[in-house]
Structures are given as C-alpha cells and as structure tokens.
Kinemage of the C-alpha trace (Angstrom):
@kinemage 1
@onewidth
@group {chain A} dominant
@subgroup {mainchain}
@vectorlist {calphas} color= white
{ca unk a 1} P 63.274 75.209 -24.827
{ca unk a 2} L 65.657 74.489 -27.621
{ca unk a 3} L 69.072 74.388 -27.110
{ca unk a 4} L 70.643 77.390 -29.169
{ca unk a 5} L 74.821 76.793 -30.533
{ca unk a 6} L 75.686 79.919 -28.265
{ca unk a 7} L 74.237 78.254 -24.884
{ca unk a 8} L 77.040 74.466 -25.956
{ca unk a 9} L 80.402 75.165 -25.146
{ca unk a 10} L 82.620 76.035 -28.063
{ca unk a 11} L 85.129 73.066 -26.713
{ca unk a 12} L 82.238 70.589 -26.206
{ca unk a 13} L 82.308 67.246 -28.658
{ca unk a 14} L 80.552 64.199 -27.911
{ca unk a 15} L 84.078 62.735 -25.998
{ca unk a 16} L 84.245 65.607 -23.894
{ca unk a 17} L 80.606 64.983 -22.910
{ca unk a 18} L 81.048 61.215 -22.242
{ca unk a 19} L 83.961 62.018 -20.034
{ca unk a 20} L 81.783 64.441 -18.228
{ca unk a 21} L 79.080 61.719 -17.760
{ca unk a 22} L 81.895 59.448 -16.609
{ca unk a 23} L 83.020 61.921 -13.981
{ca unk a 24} L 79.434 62.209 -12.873
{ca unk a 25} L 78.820 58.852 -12.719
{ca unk a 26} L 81.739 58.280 -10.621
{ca unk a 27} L 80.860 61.509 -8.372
{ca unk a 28} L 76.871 59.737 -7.866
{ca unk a 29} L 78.331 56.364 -6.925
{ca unk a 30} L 80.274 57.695 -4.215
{ca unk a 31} L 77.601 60.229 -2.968
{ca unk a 32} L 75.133 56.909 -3.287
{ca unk a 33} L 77.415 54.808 -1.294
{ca unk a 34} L 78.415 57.306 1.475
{ca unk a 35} L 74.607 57.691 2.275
{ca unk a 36} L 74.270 53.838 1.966
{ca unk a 37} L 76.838 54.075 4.746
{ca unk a 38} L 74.852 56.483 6.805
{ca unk a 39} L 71.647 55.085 6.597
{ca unk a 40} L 72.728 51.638 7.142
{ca unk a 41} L 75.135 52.281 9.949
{ca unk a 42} L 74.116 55.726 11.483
{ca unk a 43} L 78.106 57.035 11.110
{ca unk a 44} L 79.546 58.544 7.848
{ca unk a 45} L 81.688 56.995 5.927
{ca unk a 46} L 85.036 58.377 7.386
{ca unk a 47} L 83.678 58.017 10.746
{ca unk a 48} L 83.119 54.445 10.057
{ca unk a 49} L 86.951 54.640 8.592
{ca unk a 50} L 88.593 56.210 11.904
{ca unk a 51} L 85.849 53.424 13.961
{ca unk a 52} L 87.745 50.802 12.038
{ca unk a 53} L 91.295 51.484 12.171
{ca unk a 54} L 90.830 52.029 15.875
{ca unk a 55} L 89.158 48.367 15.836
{ca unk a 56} L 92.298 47.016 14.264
{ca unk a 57} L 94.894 49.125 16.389
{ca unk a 58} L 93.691 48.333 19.729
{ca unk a 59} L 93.932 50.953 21.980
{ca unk a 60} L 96.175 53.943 20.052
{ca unk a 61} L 96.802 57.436 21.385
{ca unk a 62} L 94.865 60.055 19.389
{ca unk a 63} L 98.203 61.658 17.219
{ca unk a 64} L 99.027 58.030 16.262
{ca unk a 65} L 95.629 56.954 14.956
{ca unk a 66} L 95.777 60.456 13.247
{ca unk a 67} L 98.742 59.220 11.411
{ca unk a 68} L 96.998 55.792 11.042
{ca unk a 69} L 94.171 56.937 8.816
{ca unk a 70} L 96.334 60.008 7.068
{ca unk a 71} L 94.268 62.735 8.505
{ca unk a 72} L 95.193 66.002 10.529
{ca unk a 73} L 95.249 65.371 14.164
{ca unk a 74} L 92.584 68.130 14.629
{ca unk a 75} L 90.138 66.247 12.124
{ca unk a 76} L 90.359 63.092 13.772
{ca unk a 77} L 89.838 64.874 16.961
{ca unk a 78} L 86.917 66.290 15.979
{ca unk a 79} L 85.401 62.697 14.474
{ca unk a 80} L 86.485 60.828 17.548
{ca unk a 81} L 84.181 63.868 19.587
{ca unk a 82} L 81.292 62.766 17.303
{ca unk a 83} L 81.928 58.568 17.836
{ca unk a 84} L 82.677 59.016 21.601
{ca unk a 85} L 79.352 61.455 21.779
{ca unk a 86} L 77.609 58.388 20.475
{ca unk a 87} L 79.362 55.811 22.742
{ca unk a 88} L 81.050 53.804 20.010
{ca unk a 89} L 84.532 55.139 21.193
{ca unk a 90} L 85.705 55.898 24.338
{ca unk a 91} L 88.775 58.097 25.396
{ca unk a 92} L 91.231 58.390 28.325
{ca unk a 93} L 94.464 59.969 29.573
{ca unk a 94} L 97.484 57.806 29.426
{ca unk a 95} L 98.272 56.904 32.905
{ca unk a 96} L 102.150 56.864 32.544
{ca unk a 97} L 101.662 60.475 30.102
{ca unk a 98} L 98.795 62.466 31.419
{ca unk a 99} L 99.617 64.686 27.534
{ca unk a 100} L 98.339 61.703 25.772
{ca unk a 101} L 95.117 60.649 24.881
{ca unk a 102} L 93.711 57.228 24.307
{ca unk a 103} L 91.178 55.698 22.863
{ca unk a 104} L 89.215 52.715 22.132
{ca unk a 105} L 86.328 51.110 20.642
{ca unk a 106} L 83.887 50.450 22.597
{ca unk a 107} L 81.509 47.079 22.797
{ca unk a 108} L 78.853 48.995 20.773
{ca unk a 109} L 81.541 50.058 18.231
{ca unk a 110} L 82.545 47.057 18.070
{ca unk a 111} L 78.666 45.664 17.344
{ca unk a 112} L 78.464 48.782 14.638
{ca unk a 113} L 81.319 47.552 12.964
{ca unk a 114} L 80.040 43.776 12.858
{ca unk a 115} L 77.397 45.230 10.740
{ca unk a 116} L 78.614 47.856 8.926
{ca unk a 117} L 78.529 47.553 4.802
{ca unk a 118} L 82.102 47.534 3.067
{ca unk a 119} L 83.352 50.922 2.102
{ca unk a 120} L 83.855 51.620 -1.534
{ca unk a 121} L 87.225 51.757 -1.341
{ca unk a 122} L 87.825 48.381 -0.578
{ca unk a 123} L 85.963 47.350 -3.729
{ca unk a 124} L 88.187 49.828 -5.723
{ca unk a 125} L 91.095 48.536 -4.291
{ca unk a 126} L 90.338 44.998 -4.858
{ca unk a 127} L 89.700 45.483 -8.205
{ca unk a 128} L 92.432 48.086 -8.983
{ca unk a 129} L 94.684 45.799 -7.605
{ca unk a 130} L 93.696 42.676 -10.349
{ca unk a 131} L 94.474 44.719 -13.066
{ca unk a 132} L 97.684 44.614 -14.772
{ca unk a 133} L 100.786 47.358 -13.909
{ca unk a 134} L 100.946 49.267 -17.016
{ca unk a 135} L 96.564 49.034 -16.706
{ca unk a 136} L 96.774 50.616 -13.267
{ca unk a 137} L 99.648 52.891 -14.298
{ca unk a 138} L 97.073 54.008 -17.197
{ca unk a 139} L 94.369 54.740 -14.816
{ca unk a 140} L 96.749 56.374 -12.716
{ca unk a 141} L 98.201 58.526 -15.146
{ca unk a 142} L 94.684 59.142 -16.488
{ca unk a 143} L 93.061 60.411 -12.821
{ca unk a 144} L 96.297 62.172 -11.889
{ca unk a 145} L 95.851 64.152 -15.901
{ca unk a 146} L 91.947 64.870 -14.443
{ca unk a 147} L 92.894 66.297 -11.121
{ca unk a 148} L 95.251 68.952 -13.007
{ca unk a 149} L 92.783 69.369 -15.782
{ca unk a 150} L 90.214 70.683 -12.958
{ca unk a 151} L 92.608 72.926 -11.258
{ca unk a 152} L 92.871 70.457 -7.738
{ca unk a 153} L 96.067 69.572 -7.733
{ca unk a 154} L 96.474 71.348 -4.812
{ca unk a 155} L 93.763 69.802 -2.715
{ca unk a 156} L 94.767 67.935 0.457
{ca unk a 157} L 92.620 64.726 -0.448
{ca unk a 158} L 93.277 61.089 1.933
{ca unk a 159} L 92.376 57.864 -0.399
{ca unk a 160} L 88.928 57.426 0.626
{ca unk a 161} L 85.920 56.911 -1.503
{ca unk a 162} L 83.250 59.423 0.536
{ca unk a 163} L 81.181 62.471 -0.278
{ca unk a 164} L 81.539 65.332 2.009
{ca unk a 165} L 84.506 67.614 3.008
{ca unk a 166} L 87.791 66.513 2.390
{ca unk a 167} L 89.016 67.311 5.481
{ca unk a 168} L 86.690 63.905 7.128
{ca unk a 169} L 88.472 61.593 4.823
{ca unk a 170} L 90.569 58.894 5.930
{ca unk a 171} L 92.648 55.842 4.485
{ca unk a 172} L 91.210 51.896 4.749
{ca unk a 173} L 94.399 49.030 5.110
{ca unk a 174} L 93.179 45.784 5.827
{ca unk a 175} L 94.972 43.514 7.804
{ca unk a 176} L 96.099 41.440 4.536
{ca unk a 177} L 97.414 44.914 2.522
{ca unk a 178} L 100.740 43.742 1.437
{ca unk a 179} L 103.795 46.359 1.491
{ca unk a 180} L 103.581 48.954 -0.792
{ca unk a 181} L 99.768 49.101 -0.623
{ca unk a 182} L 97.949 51.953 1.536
{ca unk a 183} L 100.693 53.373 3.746
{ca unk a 184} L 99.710 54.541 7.031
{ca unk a 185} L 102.289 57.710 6.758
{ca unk a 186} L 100.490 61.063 7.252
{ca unk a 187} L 98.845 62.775 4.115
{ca unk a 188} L 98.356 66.206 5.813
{ca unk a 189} L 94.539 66.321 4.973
{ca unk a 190} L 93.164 69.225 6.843
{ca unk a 191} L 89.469 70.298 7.943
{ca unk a 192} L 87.103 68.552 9.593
C-alpha cells in the first residue's frame, strides 16, 4: 500500500528520520545484548550486575550493596531473591546485628561470573572515556537534549546498558574506575 502525505508526519524530514533510526539502533543493540546475556549466562543483565558487585565487595549487607549498584533497596532485594533461588548468592543474618542481612557469592556465582560475557556498558564506558572532553560533553549534552525531547526526564534510570524495567538496573565500576568515574552513591531507581 502506498504511503499517502497525510499518513508522514508533518515534522518528519529525512534528519528527523535518521535520528529515529539512530535511536532504534541503539534501543536493538541493547535489547540484542541483554538477551546475549541471558542466553549465555542464564541471569539478566542487572542480575549479572548486582552478582558482580557482590563478587568485588566481599561479603556486604543488603542496604550497602543497594547503594553499591545505585538501586532501591527493595529492587535489589528482590534480584538477590532470584540469584539466591538459583544458588549463585547466598544470604545470612549478621551475627553481631540480627537487623542486617548479608550476603555473598557463592562458589557457583563465582563459576557464572568466570564465564559471563562483558556487559555493554563496559564497552561504552571504555570508549566514552577515549574520547576527548568537549567530545563527551557533546554526547552528553546531546543524550541529556533526547531524554527531554521524549518527555523522560523524570525517569529514575541507574547507568546500565539493559532492556527491561528500569527499576532492575544497576551501575558497573571496575576495580580500575578512577575518581570521578561511576560513583557508587545511591541513584534512587525504583521497581523491580
């Protein structure tokens, strides 16, 4: 069927479509990479986040991994129920604070993460972070000019590169992050 002038938006030009295929290419890699994640590793890719962190923490109660990975205490709550369920976290009253909770990664978490692929993010971030200032300030600026152009400036978001809710997002720092990189500071992302 032939595309009739009254079915094209009256705003559309051949920029504003490219920037819509840009978006959507952007939106596809990340939905192909989160179910790269899954399929290769059985865990999503902010469970595979949270499984991390906790990996690089040691043992951590549950409020300060929370902070950790810049998610709501109740989100990471309910992905640590879903790692723990699979025996690739493991949890435990504090001995001297029976109000805290531990936890830990287990050997098999441990054996997960051995194999696990990279997350997205930390391809992003190595290659944001080559760029030069006033590049990444023009990407920045660019992105942040996106998010209020589509009205989600209000939308509790944690810097990870995963498809699904928002609320099951969670921040990467690698033990080499320099200062003023990733901060591990609450975000007060919500949902789970």
């Amino acid at each position: 069927m032939p595309v009739l002038e009254r079915d094209v938006p009256c705003h559309e030009t051949p920029r504003s479509r490219d920037a819509l295929v840009a978006l959507r290419r952007i939106i596809r890699s990340i939905d192909l990479h989160s179910r790269a994640i899954l399929r290769r590793s059985g865990v999503t890719g902010p469970q595979l986040v949270v499984l991390n962190r906790l990996a690089r923490l040691g043992e951590i109660s549950v409020s300060e991994l929370a902070a950790a990975v810049n998610l709501a205490q109740g989100t990471v709550t309910g992905i640590l129920d879903r790692l723990v369920g699979r025996g690739l976290a493991d949890r435990r009253r504090d001995e001297r604070d029976k109000r805290r909770v531990l936890v830990r990664v287990t050997q098999a978490g441990d054996e997960l993460l051995a194999g696990a692929p990279p997350l997205l993010q930390e391809h992003f971030l190595e290659r944001f972070a080559g760029l030069e200032d006033w590049e990444q300030n023009q990407i920045l600026s660019s992105l942040q000019r996106v998010v209020a152009m589509m009205e989600a400036s209000s939308m509790d978001a944690a810097p990870i590169l995963a498809s699904g809710p928002l609320g099951d997002h969670a921040a990467v720092r690698g033990p080499s992050c320099p200062p003023g990189g990733i901060t591990d500071h609450p975000a007060g992302s919500e949902g789970s």
